[in-house]
C-alpha positions in Angstrom: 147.8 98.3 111.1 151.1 99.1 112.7 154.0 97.4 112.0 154.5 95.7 116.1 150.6 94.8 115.8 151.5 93.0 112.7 154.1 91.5 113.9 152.1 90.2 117.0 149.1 89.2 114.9 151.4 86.8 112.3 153.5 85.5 115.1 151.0 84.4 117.2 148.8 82.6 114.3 152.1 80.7 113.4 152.6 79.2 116.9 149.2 78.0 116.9 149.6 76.7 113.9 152.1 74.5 115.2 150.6 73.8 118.1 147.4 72.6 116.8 149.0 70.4 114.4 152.5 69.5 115.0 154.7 70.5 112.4 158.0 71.6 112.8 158.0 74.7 111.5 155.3 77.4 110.0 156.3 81.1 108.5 154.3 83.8 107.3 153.9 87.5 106.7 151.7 90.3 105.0 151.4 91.7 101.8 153.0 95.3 101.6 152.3 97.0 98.3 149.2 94.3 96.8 151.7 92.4 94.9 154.6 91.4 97.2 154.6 90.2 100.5 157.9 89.3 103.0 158.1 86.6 105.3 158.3 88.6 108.4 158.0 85.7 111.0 159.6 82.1 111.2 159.0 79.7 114.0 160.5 76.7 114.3 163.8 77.1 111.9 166.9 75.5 111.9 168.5 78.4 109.6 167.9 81.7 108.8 167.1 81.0 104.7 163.8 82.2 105.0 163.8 85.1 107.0 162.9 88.2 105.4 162.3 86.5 101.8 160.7 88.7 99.4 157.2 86.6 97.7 155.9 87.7 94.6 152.4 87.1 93.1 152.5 83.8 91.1 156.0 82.6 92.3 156.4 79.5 94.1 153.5 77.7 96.4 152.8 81.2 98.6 153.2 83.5 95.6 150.4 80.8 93.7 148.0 81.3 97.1 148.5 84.4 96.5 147.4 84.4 92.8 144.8 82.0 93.3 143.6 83.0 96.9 142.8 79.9 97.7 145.3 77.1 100.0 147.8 75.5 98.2 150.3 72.3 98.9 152.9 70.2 97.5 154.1 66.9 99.3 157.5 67.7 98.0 158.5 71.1 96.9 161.6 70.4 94.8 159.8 68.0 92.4 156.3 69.7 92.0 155.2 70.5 88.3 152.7 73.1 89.2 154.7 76.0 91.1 157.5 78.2 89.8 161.2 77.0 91.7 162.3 80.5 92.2 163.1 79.8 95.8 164.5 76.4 95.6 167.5 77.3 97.4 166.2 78.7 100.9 163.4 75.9 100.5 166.3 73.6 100.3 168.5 74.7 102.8 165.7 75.0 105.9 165.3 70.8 104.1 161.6 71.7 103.5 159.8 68.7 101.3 155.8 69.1 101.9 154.7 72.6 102.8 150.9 74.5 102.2 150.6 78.0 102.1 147.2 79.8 103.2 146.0 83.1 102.1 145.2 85.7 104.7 142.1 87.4 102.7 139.8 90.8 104.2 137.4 91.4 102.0 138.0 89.4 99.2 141.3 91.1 99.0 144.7 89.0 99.5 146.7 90.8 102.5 149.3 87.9 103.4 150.3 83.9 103.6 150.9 81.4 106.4 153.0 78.5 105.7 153.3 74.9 107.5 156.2 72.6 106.4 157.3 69.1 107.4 160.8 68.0 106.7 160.3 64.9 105.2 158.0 64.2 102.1 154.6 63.3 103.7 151.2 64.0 102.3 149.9 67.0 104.3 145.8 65.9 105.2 142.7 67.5 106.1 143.2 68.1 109.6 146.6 70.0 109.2 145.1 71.8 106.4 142.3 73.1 108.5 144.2 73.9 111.1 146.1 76.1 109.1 142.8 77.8 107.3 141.5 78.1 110.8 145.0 80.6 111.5 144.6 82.6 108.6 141.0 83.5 109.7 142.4 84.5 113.0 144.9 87.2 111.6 142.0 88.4 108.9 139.3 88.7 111.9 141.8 90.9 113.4 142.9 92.7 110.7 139.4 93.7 109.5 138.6 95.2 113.2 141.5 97.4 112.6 140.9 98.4 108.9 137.3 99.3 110.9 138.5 101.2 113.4 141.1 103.1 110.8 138.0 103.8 108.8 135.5 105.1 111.4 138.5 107.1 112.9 139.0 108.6 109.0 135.6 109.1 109.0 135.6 111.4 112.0 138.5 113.8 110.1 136.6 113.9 107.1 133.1 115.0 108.6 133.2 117.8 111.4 131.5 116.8 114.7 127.9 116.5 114.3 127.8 116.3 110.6 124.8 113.7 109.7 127.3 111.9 107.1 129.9 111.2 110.1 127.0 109.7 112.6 125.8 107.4 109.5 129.7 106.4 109.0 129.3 105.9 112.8 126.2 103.7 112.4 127.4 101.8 108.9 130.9 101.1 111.1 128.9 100.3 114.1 127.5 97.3 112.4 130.0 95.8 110.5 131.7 95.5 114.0 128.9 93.9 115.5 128.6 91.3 112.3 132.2 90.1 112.7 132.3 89.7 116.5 131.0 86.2 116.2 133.1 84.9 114.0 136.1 86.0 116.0 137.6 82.9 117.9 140.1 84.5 120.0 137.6 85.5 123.0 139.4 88.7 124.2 139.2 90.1 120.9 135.6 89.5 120.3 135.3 91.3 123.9 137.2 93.9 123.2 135.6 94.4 120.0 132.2 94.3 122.0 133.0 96.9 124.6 134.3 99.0 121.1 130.6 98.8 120.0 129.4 99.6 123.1 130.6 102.7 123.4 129.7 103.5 119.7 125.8 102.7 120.8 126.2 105.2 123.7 127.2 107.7 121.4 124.9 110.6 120.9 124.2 111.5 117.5 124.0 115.0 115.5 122.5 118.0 116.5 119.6 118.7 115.5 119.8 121.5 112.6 118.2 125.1 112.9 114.3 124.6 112.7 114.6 120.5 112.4 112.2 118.7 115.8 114.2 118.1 118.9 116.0 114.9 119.5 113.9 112.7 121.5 114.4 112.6 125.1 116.3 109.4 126.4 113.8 106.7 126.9 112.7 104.7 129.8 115.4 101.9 131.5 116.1 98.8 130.0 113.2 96.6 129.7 113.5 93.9 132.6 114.4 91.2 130.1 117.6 93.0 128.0 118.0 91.9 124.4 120.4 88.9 123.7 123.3 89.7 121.7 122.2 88.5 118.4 119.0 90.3 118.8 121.0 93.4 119.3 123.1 92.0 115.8 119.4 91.9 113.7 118.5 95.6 115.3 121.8 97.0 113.9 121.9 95.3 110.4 118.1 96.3 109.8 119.0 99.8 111.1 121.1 99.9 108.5 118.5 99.2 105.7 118.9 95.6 105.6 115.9 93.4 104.3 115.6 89.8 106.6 117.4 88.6 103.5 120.3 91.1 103.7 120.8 90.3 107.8 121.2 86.7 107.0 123.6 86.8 104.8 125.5 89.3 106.9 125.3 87.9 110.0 125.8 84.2 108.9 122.0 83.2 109.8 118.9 81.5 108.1 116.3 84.5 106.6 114.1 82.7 109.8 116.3 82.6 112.3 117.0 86.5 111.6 112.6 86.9 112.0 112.4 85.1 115.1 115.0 87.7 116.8 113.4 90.6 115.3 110.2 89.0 116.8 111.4 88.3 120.1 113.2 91.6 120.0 110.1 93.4 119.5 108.3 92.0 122.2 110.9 92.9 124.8 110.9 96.1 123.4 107.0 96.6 123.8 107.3 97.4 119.8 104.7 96.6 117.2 107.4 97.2 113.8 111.0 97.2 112.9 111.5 100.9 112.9 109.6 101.3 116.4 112.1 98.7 117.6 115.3 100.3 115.9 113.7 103.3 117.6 113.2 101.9 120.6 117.1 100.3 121.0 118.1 103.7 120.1 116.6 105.3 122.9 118.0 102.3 125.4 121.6 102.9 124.2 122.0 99.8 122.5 122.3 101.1 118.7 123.8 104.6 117.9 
């Protein structure tokens, strides 16, 4: 992700961090080689002690989110037994006392770490704590659209146009998009991600090699009542191979829930299985 996006993506969790719970300040930044991350943003300090501090895995409360992956807190930071002290000093001189740190994690991989202090030694509770988990998932939805679109744009330099392996990179990209959009709070992003699977679904696919059948030909309009969005969702993950099972867990549903969309999906579709109804959506423009 570039480096302004970053910056926009960090800065903008932190002030909702504060806003949603009221502490004074909150800091934050990502990881830049896997072990070390630099807190790039501060909002809310009274000194610049902070700024720019280099993190290491394992050192003090952020570095042991880090390690961990998992939130941490301390209701005073000078006193706690079960964090390294290596950065007392800039701790002490922005006169932080209790402060939690939250992992930023994309696929199960540890990218950065928000912070939230309060000035005074006060027990941090559920609410702020969610609040603060609630930010980190903000900054990982929108880091794991762009690590997906960085990856279907590799995929289209490593495959030539119309190479089968680049429209199935297409397809497998396609639908991971699709299964994060609802878990994206920030409701111009999950549009914008939308619109970005839209025109992936109007795609058109490989050529047809020498002597292989003719693509189909386009099929009829969209039937008069159009699939709901998580109908569209259960199309794509069992277009890409995915059992009832598989889509659940993917998409966040029960295994039931994913059979009644296939079911109603199949009916609007005027289709008697799953592949006549991937095969069907196909032909509508609403998978690629």
């Amino acid at each position: 992700m570039p480096e302004h996006a970053e910056a926009v993506e960090i800065r903008a969790a932190l002030l909702r961090l504060r806003r949603t719970t009221g502490l004074p300040i909150a800091f934050g930044g990502l990881l830049g080689d896997g072990r070390r991350m630099r807190i790039a943003e501060v909002n809310g300090a009274l000194s610049t002690a902070l700024s720019g501090l280099a993190i290491g895995a394992g050192n003090g409360l952020g570095g042991r989110a880090m390690a961990l992956a998992r939130p941490c807190a301390v209701t005073d930071y000078a006193s706690a037994r079960h964090i390294s002290h290596e950065y007392d000093g800039p701790v002490a001189a922005e006169g932080l006392r209790s402060v939690l740190a939250v992992p930023v994690i994309v696929r199960r991989r540890v990218r950065g770490v928000l912070y939230g202090g309060l000035r005074e030694p006060v027990a941090l509770g559920d609410r702020v704590l969610g609040a603060a988990v609630a930010a980190a998932r903000d900054v990982e939805q929108a880091l794991a659209v762009r690590d997906e679109a960085q990856r279907l744009a590799a995929a289209g330099t490593e495959h030539p146009p119309g190479d089968p392996a680049r429209w199935e990179a297409v397809r497998e990209a396609h639908g991971e998009l699709r299964a994060l959009a609802p878990r994206i709070g920030d409701p111009r992003l999950r549009a914008e991600l939308l619109a970005v699977c839209e025109r992936l679904a109007g795609s058109q696919g490989p050529s047809p090699g020498p002597g292989a059948a003719p693509r189909p030909a386009p099929g009829p309009p969209l039937p008069l009542a159009p699939l709901a969005p998580r109908e569209v969702d259960v199309l794509t993950a069992v277009a890409g191979g995915a059992t009832n099972a598989g889509a659940a867990d993917r998409l966040g549903l029960r295994p039931e829930t994913v059979k009644a969309y296939l079911r109603s999906a199949m009916r609007k579709l005027g289709t008697h299985t799953r592949l006549e109804a991937v095969v069907a959506a196909r032909r509508a423009g609403l998978l690629p």
